[in-house]
TORMINU-990171 format. One record per residue: x, y, z of N, C-alpha, C in turn; residue number from 1; residue in one letter. Coordinates in steps of 0.02 Angstrom, whole numbers. Each point is the difference from the previous one (the first is absolute). Layout:
! TORMINU-990171
<node n_px="X" n_py="Y" n_pz="Z" ca_px="X" ca_py="Y" ca_pz="Z" c_px="X" c_py="Y" c_pz="Z" n="NUM" res="A"/>
...
! end
This chain:
! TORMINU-990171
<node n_px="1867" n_py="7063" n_pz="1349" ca_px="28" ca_py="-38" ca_pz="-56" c_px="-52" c_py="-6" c_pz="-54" n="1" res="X"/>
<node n_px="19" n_py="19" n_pz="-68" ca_px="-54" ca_py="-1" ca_pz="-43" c_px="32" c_py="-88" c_pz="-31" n="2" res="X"/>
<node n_px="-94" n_py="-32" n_pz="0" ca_px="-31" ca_py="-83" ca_pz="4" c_px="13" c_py="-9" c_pz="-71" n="3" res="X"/>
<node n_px="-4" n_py="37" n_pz="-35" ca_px="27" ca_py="-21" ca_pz="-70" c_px="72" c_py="-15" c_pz="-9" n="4" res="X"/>
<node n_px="42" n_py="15" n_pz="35" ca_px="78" ca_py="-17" ca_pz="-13" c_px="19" c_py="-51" c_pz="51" n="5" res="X"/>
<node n_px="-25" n_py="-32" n_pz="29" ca_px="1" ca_py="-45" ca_pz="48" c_px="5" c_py="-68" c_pz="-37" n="6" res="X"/>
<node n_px="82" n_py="-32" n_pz="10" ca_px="13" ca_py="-63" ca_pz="-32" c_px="-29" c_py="-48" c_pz="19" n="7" res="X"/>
<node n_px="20" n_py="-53" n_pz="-27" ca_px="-39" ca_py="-63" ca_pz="3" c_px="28" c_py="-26" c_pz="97" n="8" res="X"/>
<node n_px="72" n_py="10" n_pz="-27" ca_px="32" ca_py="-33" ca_pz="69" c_px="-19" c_py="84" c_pz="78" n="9" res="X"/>
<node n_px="-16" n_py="35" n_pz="-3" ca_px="-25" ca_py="47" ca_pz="47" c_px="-71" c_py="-31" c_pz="22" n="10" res="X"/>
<node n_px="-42" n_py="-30" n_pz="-47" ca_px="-50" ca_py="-3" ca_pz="15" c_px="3" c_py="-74" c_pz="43" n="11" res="X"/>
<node n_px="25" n_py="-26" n_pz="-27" ca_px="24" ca_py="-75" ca_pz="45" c_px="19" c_py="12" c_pz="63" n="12" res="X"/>
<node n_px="47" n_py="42" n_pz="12" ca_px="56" ca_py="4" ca_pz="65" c_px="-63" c_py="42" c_pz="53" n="13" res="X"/>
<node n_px="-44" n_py="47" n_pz="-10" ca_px="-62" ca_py="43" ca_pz="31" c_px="-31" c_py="-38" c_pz="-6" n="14" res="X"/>
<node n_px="-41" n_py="-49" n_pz="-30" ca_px="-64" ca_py="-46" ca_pz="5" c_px="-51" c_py="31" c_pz="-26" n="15" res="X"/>
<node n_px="35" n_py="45" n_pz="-58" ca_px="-79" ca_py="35" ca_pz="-22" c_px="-46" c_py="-30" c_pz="-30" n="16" res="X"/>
<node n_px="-49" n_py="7" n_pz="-21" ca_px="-60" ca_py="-33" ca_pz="-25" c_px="28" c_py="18" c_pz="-79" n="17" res="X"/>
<node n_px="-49" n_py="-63" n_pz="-40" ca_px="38" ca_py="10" ca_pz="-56" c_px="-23" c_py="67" c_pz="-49" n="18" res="X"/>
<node n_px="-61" n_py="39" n_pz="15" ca_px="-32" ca_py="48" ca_pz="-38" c_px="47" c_py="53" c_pz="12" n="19" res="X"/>
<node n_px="32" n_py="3" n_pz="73" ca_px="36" ca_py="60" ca_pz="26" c_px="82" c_py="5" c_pz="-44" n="20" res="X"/>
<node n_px="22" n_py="-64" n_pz="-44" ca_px="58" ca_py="0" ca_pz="-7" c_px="-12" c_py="20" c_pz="-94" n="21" res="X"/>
<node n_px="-50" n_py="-38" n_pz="-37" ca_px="16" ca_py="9" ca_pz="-66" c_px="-98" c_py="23" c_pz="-27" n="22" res="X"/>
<node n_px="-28" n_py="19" n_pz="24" ca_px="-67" ca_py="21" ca_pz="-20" c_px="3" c_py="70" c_pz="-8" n="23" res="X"/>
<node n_px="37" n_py="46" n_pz="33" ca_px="4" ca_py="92" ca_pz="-24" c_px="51" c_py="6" c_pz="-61" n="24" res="X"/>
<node n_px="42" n_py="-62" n_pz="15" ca_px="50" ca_py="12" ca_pz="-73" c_px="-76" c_py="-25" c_pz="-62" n="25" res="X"/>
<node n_px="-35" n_py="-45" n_pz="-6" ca_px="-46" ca_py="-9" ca_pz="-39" c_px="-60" c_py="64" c_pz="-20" n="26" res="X"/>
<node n_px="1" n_py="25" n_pz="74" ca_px="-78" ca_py="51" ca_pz="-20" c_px="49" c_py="55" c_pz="-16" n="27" res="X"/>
<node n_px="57" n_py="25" n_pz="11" ca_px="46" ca_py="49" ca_pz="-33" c_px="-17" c_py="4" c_pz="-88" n="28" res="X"/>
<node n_px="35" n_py="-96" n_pz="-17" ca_px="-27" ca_py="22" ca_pz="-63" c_px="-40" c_py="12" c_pz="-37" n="29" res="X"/>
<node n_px="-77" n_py="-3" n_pz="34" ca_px="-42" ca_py="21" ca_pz="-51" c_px="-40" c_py="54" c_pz="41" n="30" res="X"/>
<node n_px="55" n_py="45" n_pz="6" ca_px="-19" ca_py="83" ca_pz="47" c_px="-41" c_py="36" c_pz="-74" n="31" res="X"/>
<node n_px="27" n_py="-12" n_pz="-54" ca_px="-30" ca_py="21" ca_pz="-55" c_px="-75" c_py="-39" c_pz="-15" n="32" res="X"/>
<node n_px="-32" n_py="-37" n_pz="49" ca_px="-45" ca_py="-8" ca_pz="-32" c_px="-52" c_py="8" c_pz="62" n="33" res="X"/>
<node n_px="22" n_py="-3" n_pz="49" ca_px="-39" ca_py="16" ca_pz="73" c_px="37" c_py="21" c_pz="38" n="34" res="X"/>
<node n_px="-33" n_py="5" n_pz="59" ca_px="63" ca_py="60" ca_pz="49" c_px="24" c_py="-53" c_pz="32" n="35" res="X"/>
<node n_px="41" n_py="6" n_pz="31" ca_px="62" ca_py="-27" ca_pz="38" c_px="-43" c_py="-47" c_pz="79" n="36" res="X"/>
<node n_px="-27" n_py="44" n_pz="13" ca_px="-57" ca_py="-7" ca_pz="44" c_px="-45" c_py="-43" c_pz="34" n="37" res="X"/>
<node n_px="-8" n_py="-48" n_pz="-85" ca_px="-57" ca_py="-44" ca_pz="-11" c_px="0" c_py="-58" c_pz="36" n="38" res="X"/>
<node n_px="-31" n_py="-32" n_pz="1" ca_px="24" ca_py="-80" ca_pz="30" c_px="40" c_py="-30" c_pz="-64" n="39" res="X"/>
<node n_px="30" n_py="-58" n_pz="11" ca_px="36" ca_py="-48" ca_pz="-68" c_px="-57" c_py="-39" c_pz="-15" n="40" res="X"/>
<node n_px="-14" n_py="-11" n_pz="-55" ca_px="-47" ca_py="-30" ca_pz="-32" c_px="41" c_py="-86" c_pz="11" n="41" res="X"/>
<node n_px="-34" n_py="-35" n_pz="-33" ca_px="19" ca_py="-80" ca_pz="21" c_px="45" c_py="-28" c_pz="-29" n="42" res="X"/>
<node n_px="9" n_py="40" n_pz="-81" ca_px="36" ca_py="-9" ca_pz="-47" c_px="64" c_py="6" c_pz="32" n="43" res="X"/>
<node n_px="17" n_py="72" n_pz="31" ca_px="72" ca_py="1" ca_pz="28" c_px="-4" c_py="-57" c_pz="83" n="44" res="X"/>
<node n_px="-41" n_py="1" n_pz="-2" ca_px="-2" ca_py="-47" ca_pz="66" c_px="40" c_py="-52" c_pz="-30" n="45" res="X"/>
<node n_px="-10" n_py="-49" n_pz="-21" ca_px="8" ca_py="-48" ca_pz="-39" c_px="82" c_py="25" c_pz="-23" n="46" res="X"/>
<node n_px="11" n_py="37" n_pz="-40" ca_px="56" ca_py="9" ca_pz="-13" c_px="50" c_py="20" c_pz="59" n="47" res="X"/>
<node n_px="-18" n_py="35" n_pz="46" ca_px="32" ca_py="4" ca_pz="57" c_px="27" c_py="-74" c_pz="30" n="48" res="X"/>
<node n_px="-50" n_py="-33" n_pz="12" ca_px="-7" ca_py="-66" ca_pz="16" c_px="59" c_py="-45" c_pz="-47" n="49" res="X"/>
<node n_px="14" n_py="-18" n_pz="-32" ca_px="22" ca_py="-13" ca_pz="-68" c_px="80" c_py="14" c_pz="42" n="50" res="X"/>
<node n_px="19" n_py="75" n_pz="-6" ca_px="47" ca_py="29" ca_pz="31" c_px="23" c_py="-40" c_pz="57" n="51" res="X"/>
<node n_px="-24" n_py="7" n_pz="32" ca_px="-2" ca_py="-20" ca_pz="94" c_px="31" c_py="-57" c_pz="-18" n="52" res="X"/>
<node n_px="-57" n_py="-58" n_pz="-8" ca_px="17" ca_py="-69" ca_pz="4" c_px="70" c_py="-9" c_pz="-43" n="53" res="X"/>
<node n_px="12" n_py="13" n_pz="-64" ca_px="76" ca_py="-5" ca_pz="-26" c_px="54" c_py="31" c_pz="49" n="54" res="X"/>
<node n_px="3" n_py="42" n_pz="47" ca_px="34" ca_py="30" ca_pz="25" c_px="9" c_py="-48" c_pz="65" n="55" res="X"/>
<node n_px="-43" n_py="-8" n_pz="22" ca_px="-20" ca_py="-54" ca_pz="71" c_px="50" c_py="-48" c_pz="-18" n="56" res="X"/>
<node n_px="0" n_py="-28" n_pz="-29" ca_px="51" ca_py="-66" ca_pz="-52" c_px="51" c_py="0" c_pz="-10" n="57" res="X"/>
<node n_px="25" n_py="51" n_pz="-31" ca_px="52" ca_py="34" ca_pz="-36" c_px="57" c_py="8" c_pz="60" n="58" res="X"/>
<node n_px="-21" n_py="19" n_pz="57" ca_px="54" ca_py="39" ca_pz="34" c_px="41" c_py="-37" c_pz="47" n="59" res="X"/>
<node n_px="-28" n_py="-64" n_pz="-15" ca_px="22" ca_py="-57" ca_pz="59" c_px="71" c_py="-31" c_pz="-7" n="60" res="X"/>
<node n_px="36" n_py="-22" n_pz="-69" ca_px="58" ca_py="-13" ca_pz="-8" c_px="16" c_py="61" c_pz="-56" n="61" res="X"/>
<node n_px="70" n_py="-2" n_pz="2" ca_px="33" ca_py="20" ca_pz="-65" c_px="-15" c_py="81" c_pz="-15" n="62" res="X"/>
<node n_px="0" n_py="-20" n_pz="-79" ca_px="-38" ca_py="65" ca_pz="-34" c_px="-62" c_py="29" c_pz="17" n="63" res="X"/>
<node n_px="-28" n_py="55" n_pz="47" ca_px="-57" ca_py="16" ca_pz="27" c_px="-46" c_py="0" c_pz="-67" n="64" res="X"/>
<node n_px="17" n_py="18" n_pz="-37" ca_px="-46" ca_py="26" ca_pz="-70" c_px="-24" c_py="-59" c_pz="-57" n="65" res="X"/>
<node n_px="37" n_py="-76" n_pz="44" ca_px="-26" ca_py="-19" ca_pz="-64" c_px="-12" c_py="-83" c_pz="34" n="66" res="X"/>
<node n_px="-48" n_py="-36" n_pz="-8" ca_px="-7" ca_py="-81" ca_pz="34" c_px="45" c_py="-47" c_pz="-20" n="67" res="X"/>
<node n_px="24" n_py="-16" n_pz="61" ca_px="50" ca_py="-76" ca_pz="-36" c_px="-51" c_py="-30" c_pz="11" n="68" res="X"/>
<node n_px="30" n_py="-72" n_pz="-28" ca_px="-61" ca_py="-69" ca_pz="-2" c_px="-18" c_py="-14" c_pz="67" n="69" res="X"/>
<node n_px="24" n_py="-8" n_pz="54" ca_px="-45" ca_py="-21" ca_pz="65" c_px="-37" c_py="57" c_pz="36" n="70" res="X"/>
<node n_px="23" n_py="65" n_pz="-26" ca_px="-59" ca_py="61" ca_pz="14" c_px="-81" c_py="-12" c_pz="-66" n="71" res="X"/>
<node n_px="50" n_py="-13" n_pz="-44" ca_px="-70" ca_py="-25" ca_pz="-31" c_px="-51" c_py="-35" c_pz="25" n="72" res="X"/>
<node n_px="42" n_py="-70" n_pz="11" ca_px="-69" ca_py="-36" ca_pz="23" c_px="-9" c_py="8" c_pz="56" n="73" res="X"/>
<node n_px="9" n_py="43" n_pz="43" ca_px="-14" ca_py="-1" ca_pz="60" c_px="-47" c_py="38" c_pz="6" n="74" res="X"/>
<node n_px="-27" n_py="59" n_pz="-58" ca_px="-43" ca_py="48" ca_pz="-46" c_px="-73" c_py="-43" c_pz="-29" n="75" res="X"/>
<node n_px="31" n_py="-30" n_pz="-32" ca_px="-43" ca_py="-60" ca_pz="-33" c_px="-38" c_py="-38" c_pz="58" n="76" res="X"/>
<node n_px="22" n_py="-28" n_pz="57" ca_px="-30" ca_py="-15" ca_pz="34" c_px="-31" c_py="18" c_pz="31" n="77" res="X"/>
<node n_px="13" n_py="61" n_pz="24" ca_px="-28" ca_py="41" ca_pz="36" c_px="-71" c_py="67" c_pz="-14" n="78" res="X"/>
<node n_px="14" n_py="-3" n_pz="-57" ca_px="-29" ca_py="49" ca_pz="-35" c_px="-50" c_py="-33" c_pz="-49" n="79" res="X"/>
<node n_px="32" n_py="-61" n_pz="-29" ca_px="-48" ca_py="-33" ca_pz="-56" c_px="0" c_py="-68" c_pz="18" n="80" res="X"/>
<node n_px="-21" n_py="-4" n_pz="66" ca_px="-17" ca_py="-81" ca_pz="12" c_px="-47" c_py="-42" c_pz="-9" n="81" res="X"/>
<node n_px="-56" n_py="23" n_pz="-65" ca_px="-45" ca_py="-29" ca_pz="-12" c_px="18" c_py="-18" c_pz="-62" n="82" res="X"/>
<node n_px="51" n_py="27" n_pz="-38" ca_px="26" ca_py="4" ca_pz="-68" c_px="72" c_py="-55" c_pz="-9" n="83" res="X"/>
<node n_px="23" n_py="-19" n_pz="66" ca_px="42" ca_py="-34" ca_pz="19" c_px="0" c_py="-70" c_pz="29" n="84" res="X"/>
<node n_px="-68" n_py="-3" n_pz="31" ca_px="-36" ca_py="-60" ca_pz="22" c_px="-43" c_py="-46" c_pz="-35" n="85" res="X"/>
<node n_px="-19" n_py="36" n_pz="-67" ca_px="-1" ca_py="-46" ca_pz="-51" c_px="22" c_py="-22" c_pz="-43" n="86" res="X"/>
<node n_px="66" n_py="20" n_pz="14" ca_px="60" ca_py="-19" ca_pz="-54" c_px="43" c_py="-75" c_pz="24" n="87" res="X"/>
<node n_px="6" n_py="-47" n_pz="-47" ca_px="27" ca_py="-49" ca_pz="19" c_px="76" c_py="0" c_pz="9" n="88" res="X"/>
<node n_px="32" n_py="43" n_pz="-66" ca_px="72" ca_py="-6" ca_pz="-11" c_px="53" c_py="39" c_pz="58" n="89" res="X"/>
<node n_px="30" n_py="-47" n_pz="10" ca_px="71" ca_py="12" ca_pz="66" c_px="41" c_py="57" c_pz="-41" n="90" res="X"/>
<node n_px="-17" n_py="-8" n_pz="-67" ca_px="62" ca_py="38" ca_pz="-14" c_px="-25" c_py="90" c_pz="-30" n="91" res="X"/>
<node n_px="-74" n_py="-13" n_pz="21" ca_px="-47" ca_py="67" ca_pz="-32" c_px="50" c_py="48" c_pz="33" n="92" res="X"/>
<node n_px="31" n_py="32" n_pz="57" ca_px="17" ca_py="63" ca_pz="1" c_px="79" c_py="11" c_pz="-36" n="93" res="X"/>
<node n_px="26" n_py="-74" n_pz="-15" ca_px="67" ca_py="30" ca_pz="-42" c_px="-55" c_py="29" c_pz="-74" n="94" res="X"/>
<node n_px="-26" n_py="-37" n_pz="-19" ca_px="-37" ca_py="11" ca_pz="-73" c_px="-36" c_py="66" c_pz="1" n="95" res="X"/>
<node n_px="-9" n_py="22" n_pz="65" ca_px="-14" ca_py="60" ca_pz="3" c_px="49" c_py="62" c_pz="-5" n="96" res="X"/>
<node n_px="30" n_py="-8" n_pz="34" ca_px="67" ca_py="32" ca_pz="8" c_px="52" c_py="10" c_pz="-87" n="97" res="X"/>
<node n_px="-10" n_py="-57" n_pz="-10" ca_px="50" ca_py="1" ca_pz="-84" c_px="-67" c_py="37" c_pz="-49" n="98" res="X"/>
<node n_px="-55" n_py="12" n_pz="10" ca_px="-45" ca_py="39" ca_pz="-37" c_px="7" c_py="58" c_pz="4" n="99" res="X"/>
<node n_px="-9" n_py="11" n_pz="73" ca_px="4" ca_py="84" ca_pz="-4" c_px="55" c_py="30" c_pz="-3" n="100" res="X"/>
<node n_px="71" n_py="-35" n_pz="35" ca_px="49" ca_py="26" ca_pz="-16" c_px="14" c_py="19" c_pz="-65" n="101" res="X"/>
<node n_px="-15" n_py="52" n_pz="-35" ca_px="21" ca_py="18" ca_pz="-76" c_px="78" c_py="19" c_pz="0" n="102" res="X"/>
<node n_px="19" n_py="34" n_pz="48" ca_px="90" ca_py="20" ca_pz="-22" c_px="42" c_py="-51" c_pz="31" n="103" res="X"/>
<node n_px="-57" n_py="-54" n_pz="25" ca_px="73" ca_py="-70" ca_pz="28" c_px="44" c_py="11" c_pz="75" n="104" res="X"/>
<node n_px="1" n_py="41" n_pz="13" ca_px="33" ca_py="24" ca_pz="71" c_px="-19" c_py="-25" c_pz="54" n="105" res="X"/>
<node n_px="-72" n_py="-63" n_pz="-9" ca_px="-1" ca_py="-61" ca_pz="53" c_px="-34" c_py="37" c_pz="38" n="106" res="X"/>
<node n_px="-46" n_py="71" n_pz="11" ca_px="-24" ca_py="41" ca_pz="40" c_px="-75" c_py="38" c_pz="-47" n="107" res="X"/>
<node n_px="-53" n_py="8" n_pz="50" ca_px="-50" ca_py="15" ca_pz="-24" c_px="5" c_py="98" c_pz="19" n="108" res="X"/>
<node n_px="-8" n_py="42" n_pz="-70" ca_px="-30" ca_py="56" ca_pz="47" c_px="-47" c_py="17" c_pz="-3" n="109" res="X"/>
<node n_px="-12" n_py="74" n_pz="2" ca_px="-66" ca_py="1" ca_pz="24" c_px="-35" c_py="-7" c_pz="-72" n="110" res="X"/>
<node n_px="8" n_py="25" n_pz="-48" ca_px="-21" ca_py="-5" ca_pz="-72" c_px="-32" c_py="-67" c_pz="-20" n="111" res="X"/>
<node n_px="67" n_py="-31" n_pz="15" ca_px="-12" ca_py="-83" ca_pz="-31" c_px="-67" c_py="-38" c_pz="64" n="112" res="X"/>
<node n_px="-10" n_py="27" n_pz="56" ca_px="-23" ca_py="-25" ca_pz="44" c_px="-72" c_py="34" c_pz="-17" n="113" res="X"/>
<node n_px="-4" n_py="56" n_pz="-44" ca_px="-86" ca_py="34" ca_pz="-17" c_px="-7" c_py="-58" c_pz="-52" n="114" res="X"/>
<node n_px="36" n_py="-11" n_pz="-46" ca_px="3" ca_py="-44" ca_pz="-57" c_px="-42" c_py="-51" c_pz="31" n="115" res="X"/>
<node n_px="14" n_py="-40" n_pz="27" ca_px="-22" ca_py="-66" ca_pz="48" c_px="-82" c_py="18" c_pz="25" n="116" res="X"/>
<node n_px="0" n_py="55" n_pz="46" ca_px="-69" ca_py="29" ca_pz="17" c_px="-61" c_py="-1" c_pz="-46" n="117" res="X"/>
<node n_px="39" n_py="43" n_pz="-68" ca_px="-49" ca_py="10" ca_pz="-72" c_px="-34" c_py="-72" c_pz="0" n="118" res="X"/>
<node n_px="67" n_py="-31" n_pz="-38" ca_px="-15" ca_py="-40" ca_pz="-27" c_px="-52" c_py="-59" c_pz="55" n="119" res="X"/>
<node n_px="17" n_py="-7" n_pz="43" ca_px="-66" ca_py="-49" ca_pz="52" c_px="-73" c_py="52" c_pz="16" n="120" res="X"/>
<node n_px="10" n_py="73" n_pz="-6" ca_px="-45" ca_py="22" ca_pz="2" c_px="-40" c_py="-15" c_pz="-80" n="121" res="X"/>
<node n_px="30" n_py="19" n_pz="-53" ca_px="-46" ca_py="-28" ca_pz="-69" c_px="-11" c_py="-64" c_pz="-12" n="122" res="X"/>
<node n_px="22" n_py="-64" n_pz="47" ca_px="-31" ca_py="-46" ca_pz="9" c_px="-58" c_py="-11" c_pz="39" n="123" res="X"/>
<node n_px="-10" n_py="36" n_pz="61" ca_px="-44" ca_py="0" ca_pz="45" c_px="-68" c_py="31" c_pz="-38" n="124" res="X"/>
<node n_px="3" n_py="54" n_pz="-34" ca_px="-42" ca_py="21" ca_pz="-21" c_px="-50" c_py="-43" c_pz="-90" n="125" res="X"/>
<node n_px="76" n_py="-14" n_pz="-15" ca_px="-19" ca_py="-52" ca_pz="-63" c_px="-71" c_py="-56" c_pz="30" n="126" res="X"/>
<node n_px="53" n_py="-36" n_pz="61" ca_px="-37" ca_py="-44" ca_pz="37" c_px="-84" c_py="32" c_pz="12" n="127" res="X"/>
<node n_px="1" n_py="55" n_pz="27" ca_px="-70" ca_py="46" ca_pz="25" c_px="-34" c_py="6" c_pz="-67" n="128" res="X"/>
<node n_px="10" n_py="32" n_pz="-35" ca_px="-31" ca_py="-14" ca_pz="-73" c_px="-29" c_py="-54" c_pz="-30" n="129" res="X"/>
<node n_px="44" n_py="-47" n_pz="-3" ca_px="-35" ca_py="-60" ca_pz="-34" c_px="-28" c_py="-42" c_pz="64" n="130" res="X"/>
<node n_px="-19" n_py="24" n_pz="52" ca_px="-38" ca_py="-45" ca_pz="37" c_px="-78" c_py="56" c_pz="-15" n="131" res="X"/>
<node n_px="-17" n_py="60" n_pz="10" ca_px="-51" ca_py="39" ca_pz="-21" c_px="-16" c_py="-6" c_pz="-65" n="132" res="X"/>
<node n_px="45" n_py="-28" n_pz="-50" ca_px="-34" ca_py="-5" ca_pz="-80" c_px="-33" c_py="-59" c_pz="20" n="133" res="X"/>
<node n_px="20" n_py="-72" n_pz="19" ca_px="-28" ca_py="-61" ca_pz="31" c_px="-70" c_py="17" c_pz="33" n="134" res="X"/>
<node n_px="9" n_py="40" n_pz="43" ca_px="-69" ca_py="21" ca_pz="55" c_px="-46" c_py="39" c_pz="-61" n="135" res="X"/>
<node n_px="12" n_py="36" n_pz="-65" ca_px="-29" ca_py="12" ca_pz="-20" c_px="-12" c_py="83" c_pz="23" n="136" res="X"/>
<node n_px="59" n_py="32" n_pz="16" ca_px="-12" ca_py="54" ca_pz="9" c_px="28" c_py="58" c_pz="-48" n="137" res="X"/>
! end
């Protein structure tokens, strides 16, 4: 079976590891810039990763492809429980949920769910920055 065409839900039902299910579809695409061969650099790691965990989530009720609200936070907790544990508001994952939902359909996909990633990742790093301008670096 060629590892690049291997769905999300195949890789679930076999127990494959997650590099074996969406990492050759990644080093496929940049066959134009190294061989096929190579190891995945961290970048697609990460994006692989990215993959996985939305999918992990996703497939539990309903629409496989896209988070309702208690796959969300069950994501949120699980995944970002340091980001969650300092949050006071009861009502942070509806307020989350009505953010990223952009087309309203009460469901996160995977798009709107990178949206969310970015955006706490350019906080994290904002955060990293202005603590090294402080340190004087």
């Amino acid at each position: 079976m060629n590892t690049s065409s291997l769905t999300v839900n195949t890789c679930r039902q076999s127990g494959a590891a997650a590099e074996q299910c969406f990492l050759p579809a990644l080093v496929a695409c940049a066959r134009g810039i190294r061989p096929a061969t190579s190891m995945p650099t961290q970048l697609e790691i990460a994006m692989n990763t990215m993959i996985m965990i939305f999918h992990r989530y996703s497939c539990r009720e309903g629409d496989r492809f896209k988070l309702n609200k208690g796959e969300l936070k069950m994501l949120l907790q699980r995944e970002l429980t340091d980001f969650l544990s300092c949050q006071k508001d009861p009502e942070l994952v509806d307020k989350i949920m009505q953010d990223l939902d952009a087309n309203k359909d009460n469901k996160v996909d995977f798009n709107e769910f990178v949206v969310m990633v970015a955006a706490l990742t350019v906080a994290c790093n904002d955060y990293f920055v202005e603590q090294l301008k402080k340190k004087g670096k």
